[in-house]
C-alpha positions in Angstrom: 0.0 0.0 0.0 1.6 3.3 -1.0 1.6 5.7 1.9 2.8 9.7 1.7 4.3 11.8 4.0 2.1 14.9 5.4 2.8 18.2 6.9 0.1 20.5 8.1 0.9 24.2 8.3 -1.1 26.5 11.4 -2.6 23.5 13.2 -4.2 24.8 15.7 -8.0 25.9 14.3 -11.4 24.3 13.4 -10.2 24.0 10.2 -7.0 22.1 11.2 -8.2 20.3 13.6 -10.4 18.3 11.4 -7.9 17.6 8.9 -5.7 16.0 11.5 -8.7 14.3 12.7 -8.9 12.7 9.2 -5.2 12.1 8.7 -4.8 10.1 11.6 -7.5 7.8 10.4 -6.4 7.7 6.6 -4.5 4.5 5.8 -2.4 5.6 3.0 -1.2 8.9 5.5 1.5 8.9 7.6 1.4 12.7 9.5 5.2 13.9 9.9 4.5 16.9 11.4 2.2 19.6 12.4 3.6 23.0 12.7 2.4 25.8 15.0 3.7 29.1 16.0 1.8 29.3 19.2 1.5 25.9 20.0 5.1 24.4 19.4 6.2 21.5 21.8 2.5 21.4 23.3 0.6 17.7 22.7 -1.9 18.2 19.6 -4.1 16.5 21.9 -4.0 19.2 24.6 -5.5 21.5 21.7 -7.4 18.8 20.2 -9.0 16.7 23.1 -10.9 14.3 20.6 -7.1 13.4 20.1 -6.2 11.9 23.2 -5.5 8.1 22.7 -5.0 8.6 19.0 -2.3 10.6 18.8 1.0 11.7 20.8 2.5 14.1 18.2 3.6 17.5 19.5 3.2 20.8 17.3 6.3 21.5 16.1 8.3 25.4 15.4 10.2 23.8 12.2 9.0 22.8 8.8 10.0 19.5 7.0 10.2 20.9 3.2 10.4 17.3 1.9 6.7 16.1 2.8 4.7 15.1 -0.3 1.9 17.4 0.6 1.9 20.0 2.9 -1.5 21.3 3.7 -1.5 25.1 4.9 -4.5 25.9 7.5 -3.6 29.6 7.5 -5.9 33.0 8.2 -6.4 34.8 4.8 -3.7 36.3 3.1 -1.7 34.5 5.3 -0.5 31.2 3.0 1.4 33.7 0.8 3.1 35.3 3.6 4.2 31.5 4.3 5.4 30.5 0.9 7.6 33.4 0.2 9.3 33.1 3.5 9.5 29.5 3.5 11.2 27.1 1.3 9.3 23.9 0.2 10.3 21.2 -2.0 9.3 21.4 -5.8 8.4 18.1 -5.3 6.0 18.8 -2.9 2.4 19.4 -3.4 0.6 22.1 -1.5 -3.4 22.1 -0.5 -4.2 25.9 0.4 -7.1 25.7 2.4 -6.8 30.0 2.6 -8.5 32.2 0.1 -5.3 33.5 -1.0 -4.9 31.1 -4.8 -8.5 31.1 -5.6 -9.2 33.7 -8.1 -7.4 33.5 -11.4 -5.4 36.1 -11.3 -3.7 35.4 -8.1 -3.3 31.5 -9.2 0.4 31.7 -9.7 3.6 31.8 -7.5 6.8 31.4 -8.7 7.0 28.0 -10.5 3.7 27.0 -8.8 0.3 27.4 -10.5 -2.8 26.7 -8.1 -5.6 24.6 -9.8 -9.3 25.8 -8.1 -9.9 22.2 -5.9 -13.7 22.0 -6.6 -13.4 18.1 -7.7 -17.1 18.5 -8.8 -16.1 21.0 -11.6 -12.8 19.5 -12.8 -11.4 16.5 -11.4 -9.1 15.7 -13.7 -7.3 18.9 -13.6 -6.6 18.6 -9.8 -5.3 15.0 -10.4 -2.9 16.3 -12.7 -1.9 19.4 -10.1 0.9 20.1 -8.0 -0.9 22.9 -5.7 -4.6 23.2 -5.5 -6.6 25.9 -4.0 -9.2 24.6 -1.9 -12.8 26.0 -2.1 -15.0 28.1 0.3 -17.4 26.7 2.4 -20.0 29.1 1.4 -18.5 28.6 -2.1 -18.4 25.2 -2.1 -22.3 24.8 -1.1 -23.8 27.6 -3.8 -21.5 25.8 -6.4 -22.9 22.7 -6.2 -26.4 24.3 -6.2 -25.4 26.6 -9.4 -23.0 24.3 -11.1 -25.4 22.1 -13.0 -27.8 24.8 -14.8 -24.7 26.6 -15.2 -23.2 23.8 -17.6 -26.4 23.6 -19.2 -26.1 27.4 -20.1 -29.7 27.9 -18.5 -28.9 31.0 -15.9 -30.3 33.4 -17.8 -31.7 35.7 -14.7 -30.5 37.0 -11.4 -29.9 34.3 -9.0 -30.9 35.1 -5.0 -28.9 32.9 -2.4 -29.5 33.1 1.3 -27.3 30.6 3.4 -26.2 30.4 6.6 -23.4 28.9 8.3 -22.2 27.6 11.9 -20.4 29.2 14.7 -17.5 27.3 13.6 -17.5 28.9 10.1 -16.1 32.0 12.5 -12.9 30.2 13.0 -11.6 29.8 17.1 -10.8 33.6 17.4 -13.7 35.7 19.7 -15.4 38.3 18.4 -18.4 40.1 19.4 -20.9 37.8 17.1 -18.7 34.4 18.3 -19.4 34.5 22.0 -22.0 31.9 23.3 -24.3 34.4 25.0 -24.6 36.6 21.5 -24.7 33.4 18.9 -27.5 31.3 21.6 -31.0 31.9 20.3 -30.1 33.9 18.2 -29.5 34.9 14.1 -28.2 37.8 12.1 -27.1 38.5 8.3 -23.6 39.6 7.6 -21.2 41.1 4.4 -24.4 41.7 2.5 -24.1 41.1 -1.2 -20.2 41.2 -1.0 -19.4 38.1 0.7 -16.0 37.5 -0.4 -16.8 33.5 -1.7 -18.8 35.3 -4.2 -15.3 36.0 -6.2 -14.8 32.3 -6.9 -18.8 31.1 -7.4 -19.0 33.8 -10.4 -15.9 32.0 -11.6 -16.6 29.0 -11.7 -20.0 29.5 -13.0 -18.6 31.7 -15.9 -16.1 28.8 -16.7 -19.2 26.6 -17.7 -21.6 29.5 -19.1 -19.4 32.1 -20.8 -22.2 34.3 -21.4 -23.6 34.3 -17.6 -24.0 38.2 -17.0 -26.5 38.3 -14.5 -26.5 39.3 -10.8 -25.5 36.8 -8.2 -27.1 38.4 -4.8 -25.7 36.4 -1.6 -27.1 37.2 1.6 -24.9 34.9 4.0 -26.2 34.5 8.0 -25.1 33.2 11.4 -26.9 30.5 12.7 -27.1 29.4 16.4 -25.6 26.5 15.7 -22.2 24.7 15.4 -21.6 23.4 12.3 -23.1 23.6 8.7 -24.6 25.2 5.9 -27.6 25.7 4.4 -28.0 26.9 1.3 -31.8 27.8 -1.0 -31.5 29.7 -4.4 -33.5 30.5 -6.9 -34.1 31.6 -10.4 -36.0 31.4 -12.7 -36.1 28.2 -14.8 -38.5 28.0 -17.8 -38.5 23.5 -17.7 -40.9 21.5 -15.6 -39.4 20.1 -12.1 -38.5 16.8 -14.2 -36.5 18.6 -16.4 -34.1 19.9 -13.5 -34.0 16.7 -11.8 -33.0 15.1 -14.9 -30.3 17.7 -15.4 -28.6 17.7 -11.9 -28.7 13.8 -11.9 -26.7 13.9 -14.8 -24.2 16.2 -13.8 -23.7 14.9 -10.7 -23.5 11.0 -11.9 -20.5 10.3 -11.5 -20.0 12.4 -8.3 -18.4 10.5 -5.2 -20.4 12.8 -2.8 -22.9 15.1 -3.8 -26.1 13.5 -4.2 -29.9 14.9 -5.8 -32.2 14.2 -2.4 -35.8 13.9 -3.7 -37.2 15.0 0.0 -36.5 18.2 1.2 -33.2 18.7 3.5 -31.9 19.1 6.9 -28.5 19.8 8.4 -28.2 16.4 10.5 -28.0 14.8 7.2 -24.8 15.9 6.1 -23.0 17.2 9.6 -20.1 15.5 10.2 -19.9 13.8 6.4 -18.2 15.2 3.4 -21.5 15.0 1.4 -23.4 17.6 -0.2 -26.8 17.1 -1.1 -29.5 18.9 -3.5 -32.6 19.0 -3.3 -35.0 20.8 -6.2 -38.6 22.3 -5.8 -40.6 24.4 -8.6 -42.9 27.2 -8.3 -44.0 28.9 -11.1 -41.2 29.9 -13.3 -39.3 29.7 -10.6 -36.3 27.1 -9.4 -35.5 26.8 -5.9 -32.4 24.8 -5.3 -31.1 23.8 -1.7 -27.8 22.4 -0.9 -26.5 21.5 2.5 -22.8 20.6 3.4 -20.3 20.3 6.6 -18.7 23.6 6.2 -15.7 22.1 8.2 -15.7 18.9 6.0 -16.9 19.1 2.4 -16.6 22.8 2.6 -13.2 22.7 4.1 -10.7 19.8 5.7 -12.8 17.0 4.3 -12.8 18.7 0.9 -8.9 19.1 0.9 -8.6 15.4 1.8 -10.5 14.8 -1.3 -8.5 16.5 -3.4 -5.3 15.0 -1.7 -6.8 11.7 -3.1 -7.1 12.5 -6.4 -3.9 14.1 -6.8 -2.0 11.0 -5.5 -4.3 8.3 -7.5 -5.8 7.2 -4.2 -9.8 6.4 -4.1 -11.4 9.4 -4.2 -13.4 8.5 -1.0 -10.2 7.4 1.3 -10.5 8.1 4.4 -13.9 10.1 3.8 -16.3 7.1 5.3 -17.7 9.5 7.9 -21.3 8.9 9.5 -23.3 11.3 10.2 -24.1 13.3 13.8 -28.1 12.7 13.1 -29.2 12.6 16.8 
């Protein structure tokens, strides 16, 4: 059984601590380090308490540059900042789980060029790819909703998304709208139509439909809730219901995780999964779309171990066997 070496850059978040959850348990993995500013000669499990029995690796101040993939689990902006100051093997590949390689015109460093890690849009690209920029959670759900009429060149209209997210979509730093008395009981919208995912989903969806010109209006919330996201957007869509279905099962058929639900959704189905799934509804002339993902796992850690699979020719669903938290 081949196995590769791992590094994991800023391990100390949500974000990271998920992916090291899934490394340990990934049979082709062996984790050689886990690198952390703040944390450095501390147990992972005295961060990661989930840990405790399953792993006695300590965060480490020094970087192997000889890993086969390093994964960097940096605050925006901040996985450039590493990469020019660091030196890495050109042998080694690099899964960004930052926002800093998404858009186009920031895809390429040095001898590097970052392929957009959406394995739904182009798998065979990331196979092929030496650093991949891994998708927003946010992103990642309204994609997989959009996707599908997009490669069908039938978004013709404005398209209205309201979706809201976790307390752990906030990342493990406090802030005024993170503490438990503010987020209990309670809900609030946030970066009104400029949410900065929005960047990537216009992307991607002009990379299947050229001509899309059209408005995409995102009104992202908190909900009082850990993990998650739910997604509903709609435009107008001139087929019947059947017609949709037929087109999203299509798109999707050869998809290892996103799935067309013919019931309507609920978070418990997908927390703690790297699935996404659809679910379609027609009213009028109208399309209503919902999707619903992890935001730590399909819509971040569990996404980047999914493209870690590809680009090393392992099964795309290694290590991904997750059940779901459904009561």
């Amino acid at each position: 059984m081949k196995h590769i070496k791992v590094g994991v850059i800023g391990g100390a978040g949500y974000t990271a601590g998920e992916l090291i959850r899934l490394l340990v348990n990934h049979p082709n993995v062996q984790l050689d380090f886990v690198y952390s500013t703040s944390n450095a000669g501390n147990l992972i499990s005295k961060v990661h308490q989930d840990l405790v029995g399953s792993l006695d690796l300590k965060f480490t101040g020094t970087v192997n540059p000889n890993v086969d993939v390093l994964f960097l689990c940096l605050g925006h902006g901040n996985s450039l900042k590493f990469l020019e100051s660091n030196s890495v093997s050109k042998d080694t590949k690099i899964i960004d789980l930052g926002n800093d390689f998404r858009l186009e015109k920031d895809r390429k460093l040095g001898h590097r060029e970052f392929i957009y890690g959406l394995p739904e849009l182009q798998s065979e690209a990331i196979k092929n790819a030496l650093c991949i920029a891994n998708p927003g959670c946010f992103a990642t759900a309204i994609q997989l909703a959009l996707l599908p009429l997009a490669n069908s060149s039938l978004l013709q209209n404005d398209v209205h998304v309201n979706a809201v997210t976790g307390a752990t979509g906030a990342g493990t730093s406090l802030s005024a709208t993170s503490h438990f008395p503010w987020r209990d009981n309670n809900y609030s919208y946030y970066k009104p139509f400029t949410h900065q995912h929005l960047g990537e989903i216009s992307q991607s969806v002009k990379q299947l439909q050229n001509d899309f010109s059209s408005d995409i209006l995102f009104m992202p919330n908190r909900g009082n809730f850990s993990r998650g996201i739910f997604a509903t957007a709609y435009t107008e869509f001139k087929g019947s219901l059947e017609d949709a279905i037929r087109i999203y099962k299509s798109y999707y058929r050869k998809a290892k995780f996103t799935f067309v639900s013919e019931d309507t959704l609920h978070l418990k189905q997908v927390v703690n999964t790297n699935k996404c799934l659809i679910h379609l509804y027609k009213h009028d002339n109208k399309l209503l779309v919902t999707s619903i993902i992890d935001n730590l796992l399909k819509g971040a850690s569990g996404q980047a171990i999914q493209n870690m699979n590809l680009m090393f020719g392992f099964d795309e669903t290694t290590g991904l066997h997750l059940k779901s938290t459904y009561f």
